[in-house]
LOLUMFI-342491 format. One record per residue (C-alpha): residue number from 1; x, y, z. Coordinates in steps of 0.001 Angstrom, whole numbers, always signed. Layout:
% residues N
REC  seq       c1       c2       c3
REC  NUM        X        Y        Z
...
END
This chain:
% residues 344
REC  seq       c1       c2       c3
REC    1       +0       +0       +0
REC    2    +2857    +2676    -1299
REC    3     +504    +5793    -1652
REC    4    +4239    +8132     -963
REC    5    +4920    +9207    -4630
REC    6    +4968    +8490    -8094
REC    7    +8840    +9045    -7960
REC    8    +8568    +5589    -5938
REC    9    +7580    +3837    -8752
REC   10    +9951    +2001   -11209
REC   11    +9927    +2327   -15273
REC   12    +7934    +1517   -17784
REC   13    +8790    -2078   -19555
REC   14    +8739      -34   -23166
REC   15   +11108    +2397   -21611
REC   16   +13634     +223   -20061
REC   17   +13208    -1814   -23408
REC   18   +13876    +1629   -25358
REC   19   +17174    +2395   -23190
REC   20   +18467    -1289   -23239
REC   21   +18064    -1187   -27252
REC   22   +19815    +2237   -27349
REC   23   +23183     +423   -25465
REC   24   +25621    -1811   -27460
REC   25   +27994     -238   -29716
REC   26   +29256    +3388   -30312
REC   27   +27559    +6468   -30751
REC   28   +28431   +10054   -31230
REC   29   +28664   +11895   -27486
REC   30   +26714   +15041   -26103
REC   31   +23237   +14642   -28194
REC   32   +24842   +14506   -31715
REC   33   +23413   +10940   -31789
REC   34   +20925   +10160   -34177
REC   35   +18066    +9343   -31381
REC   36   +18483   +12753   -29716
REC   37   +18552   +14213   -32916
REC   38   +15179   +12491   -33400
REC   39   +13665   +12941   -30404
REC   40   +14002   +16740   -30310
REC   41   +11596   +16852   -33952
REC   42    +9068   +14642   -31693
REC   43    +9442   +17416   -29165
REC   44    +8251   +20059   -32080
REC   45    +5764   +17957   -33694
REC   46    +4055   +17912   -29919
REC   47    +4342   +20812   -29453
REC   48    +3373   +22095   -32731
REC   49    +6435   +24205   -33373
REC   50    +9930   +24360   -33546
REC   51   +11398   +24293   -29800
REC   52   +14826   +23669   -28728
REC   53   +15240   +20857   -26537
REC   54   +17301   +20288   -23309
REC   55   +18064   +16700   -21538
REC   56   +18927   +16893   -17829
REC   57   +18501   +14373   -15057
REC   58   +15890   +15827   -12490
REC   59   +13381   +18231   -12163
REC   60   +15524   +20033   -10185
REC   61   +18179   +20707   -12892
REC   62   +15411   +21625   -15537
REC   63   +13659   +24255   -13263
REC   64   +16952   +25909   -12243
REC   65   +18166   +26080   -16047
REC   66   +14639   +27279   -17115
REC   67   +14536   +29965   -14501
REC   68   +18255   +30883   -15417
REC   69   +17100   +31604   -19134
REC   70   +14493   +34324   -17510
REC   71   +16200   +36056   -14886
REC   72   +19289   +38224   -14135
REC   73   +20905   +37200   -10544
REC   74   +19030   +40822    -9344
REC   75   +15690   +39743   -10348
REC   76   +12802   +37474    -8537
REC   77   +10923   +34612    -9701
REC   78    +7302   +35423    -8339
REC   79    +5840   +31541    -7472
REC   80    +2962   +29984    -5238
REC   81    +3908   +29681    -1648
REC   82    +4156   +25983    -1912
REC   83    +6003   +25762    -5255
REC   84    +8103   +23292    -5833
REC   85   +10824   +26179    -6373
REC   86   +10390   +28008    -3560
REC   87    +9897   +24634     -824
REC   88   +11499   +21808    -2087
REC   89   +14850   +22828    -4236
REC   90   +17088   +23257    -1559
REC   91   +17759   +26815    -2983
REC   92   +18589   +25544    -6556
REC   93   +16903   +28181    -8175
REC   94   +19029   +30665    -6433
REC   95   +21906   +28594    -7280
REC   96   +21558   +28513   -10766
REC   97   +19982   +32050   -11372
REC   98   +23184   +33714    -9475
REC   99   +21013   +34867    -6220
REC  100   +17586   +35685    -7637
REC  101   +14727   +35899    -4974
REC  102   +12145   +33307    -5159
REC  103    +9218   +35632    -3892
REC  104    +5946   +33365    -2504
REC  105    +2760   +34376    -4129
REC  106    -1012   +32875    -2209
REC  107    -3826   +31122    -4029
REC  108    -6255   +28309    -3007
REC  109    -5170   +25207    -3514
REC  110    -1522   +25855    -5429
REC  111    -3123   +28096    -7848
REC  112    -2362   +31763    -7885
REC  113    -4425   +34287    -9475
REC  114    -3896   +38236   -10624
REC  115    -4614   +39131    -7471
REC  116    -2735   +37372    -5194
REC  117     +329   +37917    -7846
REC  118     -291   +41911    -7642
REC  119     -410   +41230    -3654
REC  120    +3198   +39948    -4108
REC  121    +4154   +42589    -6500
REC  122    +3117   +45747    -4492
REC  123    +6660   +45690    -2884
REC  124    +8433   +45994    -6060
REC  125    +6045   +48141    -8360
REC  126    +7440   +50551    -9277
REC  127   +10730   +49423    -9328
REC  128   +13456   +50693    -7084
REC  129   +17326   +50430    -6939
REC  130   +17111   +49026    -3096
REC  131   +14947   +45734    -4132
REC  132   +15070   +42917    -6806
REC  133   +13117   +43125    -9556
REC  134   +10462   +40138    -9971
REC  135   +11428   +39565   -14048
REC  136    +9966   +35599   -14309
REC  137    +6224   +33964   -13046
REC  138    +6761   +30142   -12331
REC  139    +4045   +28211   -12700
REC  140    +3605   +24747   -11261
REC  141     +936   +22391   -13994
REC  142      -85   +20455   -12368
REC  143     +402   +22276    -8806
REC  144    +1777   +21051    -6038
REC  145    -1886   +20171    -4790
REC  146    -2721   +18146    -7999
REC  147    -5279   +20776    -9795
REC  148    -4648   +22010   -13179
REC  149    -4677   +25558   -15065
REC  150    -6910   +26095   -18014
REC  151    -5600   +27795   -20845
REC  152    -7699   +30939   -20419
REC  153    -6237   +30685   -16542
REC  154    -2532   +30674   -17798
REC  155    -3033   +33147   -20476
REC  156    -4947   +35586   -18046
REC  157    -1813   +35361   -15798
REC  158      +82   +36045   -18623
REC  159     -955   +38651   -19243
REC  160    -1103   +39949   -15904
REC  161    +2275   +39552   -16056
REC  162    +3592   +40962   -19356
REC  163    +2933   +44337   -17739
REC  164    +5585   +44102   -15409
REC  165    +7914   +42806   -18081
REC  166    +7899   +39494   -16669
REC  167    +8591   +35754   -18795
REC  168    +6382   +32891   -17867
REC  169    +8222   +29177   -16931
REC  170    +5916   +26089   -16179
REC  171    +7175   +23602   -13902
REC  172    +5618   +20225   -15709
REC  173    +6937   +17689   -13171
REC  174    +3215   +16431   -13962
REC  175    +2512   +17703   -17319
REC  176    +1465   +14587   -18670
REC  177    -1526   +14759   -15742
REC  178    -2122   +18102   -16280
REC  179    -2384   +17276   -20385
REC  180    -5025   +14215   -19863
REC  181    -7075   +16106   -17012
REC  182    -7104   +19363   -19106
REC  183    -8194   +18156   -22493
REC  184    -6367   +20445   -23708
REC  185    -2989   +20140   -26319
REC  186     +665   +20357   -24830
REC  187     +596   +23556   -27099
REC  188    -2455   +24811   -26059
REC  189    -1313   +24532   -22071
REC  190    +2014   +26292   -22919
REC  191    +3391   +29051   -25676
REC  192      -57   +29509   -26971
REC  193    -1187   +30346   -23809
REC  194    +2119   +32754   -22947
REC  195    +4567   +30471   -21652
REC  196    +8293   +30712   -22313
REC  197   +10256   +27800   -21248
REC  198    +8984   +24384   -20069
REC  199   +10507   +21807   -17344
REC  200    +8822   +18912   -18955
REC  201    +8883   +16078   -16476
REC  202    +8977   +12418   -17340
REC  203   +10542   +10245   -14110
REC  204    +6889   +10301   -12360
REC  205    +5357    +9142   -15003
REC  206    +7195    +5892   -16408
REC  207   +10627    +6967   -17147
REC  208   +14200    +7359   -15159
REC  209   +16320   +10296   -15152
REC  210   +14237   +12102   -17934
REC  211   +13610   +15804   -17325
REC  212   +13775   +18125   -20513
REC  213   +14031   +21770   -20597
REC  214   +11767   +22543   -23597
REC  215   +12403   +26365   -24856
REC  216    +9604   +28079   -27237
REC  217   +11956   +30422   -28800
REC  218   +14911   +28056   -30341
REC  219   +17024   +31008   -31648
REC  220   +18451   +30920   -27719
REC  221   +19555   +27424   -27596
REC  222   +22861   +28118   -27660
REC  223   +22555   +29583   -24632
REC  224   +20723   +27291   -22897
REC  225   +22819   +24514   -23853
REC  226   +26042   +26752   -22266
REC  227   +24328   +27074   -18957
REC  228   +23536   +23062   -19087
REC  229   +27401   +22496   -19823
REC  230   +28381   +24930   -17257
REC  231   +25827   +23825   -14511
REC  232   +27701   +20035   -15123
REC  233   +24483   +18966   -17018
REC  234   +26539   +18258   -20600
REC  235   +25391   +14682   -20690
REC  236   +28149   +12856   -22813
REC  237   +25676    +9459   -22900
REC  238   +22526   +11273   -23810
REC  239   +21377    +8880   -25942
REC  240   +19751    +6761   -23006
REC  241   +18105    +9816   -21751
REC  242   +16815   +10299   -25344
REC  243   +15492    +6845   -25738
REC  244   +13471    +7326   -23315
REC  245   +11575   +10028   -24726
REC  246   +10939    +8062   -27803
REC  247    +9156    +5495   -26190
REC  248    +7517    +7556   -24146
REC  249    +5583    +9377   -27183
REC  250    +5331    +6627   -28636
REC  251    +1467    +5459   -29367
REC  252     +715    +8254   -26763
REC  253    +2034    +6160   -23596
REC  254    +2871    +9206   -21515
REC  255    -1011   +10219   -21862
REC  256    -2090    +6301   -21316
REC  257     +203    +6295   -17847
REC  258    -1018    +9585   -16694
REC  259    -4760    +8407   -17380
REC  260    -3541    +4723   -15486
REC  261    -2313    +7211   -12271
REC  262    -5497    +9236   -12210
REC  263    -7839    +6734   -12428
REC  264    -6286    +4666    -9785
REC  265    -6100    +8289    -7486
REC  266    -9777    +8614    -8194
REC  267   -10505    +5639    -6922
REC  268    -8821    +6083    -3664
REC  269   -10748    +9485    -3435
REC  270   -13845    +7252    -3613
REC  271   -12338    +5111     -515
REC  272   -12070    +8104    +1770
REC  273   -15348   +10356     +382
REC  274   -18117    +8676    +2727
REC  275   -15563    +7882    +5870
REC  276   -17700    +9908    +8520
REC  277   -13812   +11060   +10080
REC  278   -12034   +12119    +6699
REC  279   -12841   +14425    +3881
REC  280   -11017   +15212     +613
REC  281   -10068   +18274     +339
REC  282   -10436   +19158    -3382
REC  283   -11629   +16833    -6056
REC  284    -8207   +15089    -7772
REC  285    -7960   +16103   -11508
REC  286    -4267   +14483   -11496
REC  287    -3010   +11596    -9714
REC  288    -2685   +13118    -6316
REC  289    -5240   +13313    -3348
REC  290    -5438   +15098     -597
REC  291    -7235   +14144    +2593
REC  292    -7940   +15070    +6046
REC  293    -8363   +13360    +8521
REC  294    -6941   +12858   +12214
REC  295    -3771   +11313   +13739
REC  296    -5773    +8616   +14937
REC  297    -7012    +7302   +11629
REC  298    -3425    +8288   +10322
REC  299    -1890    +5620   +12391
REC  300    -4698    +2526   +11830
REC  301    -3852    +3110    +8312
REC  302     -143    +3271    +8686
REC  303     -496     +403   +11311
REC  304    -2074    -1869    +8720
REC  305     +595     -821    +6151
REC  306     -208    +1663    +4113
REC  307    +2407    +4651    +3514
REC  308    +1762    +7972    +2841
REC  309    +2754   +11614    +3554
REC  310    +1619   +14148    +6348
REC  311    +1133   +17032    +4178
REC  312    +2196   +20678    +6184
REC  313    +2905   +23760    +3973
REC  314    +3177   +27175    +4699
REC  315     -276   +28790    +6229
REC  316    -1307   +25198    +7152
REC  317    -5319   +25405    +7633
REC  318    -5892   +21881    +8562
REC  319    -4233   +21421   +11924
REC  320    -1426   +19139   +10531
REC  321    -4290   +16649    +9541
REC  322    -3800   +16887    +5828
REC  323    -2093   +13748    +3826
REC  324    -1367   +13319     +417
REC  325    -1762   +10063    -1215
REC  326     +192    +9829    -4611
REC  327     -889    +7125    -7032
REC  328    +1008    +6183   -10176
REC  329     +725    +3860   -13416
REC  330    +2089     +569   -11033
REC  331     -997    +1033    -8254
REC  332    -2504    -1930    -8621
REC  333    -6704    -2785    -8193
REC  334    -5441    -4533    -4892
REC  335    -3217    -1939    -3442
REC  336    -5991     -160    -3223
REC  337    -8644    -2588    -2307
REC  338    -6052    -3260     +567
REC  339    -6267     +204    +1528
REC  340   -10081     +817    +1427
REC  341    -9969    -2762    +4154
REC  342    -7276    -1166    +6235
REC  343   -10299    +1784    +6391
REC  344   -12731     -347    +7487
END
């Protein structure tokens, strides 16, 4: 009963199969292969334009090269208070930006809106020599508490934005979720809808060690793939990182897995919805739920097996009785059957 996270899970048999065929033999180093080469025109034709593509090993590395690309080292990236970027990074972003402020914006539920963004602006509009200057909005899609942007939500921020001169990164450690719960097209969720660089995440969703930095306007790859090299992210064997990706598009799989995680995360939702001492806290559209409910029922659950996270985040309104339970494409009809017993 391993409800902790999708990052648990192992990879895909078509994906292992894709890196196992890529080995044997020689091949030219640094992406010049043939397979990155190929996989960054699937990267185009899914996103419907010409991008430049970036491989890196974790989520981590892609949001701290995106954010790099948008941002001077005096600037501020202007995120949700429980952002991935601003909680869980360790202070990468800073790292890789040269010192720029990750500046917490509010919103219900991981989503911000214009005006909890203006809320965070009003210390730095107008601009003054004694304070950064917010130049990037991060998005998380899906956010950190599993709903999803529209289209019309990203462009409205967008454009909220644009006024202050800002550029627009998504962090997609979930895109694929956010892609299948949206309806909407990869293109349609991100430079149609204002968004300048991508940190399109794979490793939840099937993969290993597949992260891409996917940038809307190619004529700045060169730079991007300096700050890679220079940030030690100048994979020499890329090759297995790009295999990956090709069996990940592939017949759609990416969309089929994230569809697999949901529906399994939906049906623990139904587990928990009539349990007189829990209550979900907002309706899963990914492949995360969140739940309250108290310590004691915490700890029968955990007693009988089942493993999940306490979930605590800045302005905690839930009394440190909210958990998250993460499924993925492995969560199997009985994992969760053994979880809605260990309910009673």
């Amino acid at each position: 009963m391993l409800f902790t996270s999708d990052n648990w899970g192992g990879v895909h048999p078509e994906v292992m199969e894709a890196m196992t065929s890529a080995d044997g033999g020689f091949a030219p180093a640094y992406g010049a292969d043939t397979a990155s080469q190929g996989v960054r025109a699937l990267f185009s034709e899914v996103f419907e334009r010409d991008v430049a593509v970036a491989f890196v090993p974790t989520g981590s590395a892609a949001n701290g090269v995106a954010l790099s690309m948008l941002t001077a080292p005096y600037g501020g990236v202007i995120c949700h208070e429980h952002a991935h970027v601003l909680i869980d990074e360790c202070g990468a972003p800073e790292f890789y930006t040269g010192g720029a402020k990750v500046i917490p914006a509010g919103g219900a539920f991981g989503k911000m809106t214009v005006e909890t963004i203006e809320a965070a602006m009003l210390p730095y509009d107008p601009p003054m020599a004694h304070r950064v200057s917010p130049s990037v909005l991060s998005l998380t899609q899906a956010t950190e508490w599993g709903t999803v942007y529209s289209p019309d939500e990203i462009s409205t921020l967008n454009d909220a934005t644009r006024r202050y001169g800002m550029g627009l990164h998504m962090d997609g450690a979930r895109f694929a979720g956010a892609v299948r719960a949206s309806g909407a097209s990869p293109a349609e969720l991100t430079w149609k809808a204002g968004v300048d660089i991508l940190s399109f995440g794979a490793t939840k969703n099937g993969c290993m060690l597949a992260e891409a930095v996917v940038l809307f306007d190619p004529s700045r790859e060169e730079e991007m793939v300096a700050r890679c090299k220079r940030a030690g992210l100048g994979m020499s064997k890329q090759r297995f990182l790009a295999a990956q990706w090709q069996a990940y598009f592939a017949d759609d799989l990416w969309l089929s897995l994230a569809e697999t995680s949901a529906r399994q995360c939906r049906a623990v939702a139904n587990i928990f919805t009539d349990h007189p001492e829990c209550e979900v806290l907002v309706e899963p559209q990914i492949n995360e739920l969140f739940v309250r409910m108290p310590g004691s029922v915490a700890e029968k659950l955990r007693g009988a097996g089942a493993e999940f996270y306490d979930w605590v985040q800045p302005g905690d309104q839930y009394g440190g009785e909210a958990r998250r339970f993460v499924t993925s494409w492995e969560t199997t009809d009985e994992q969760v059957q053994a979880l809605s017993d260990a309910l009673g």
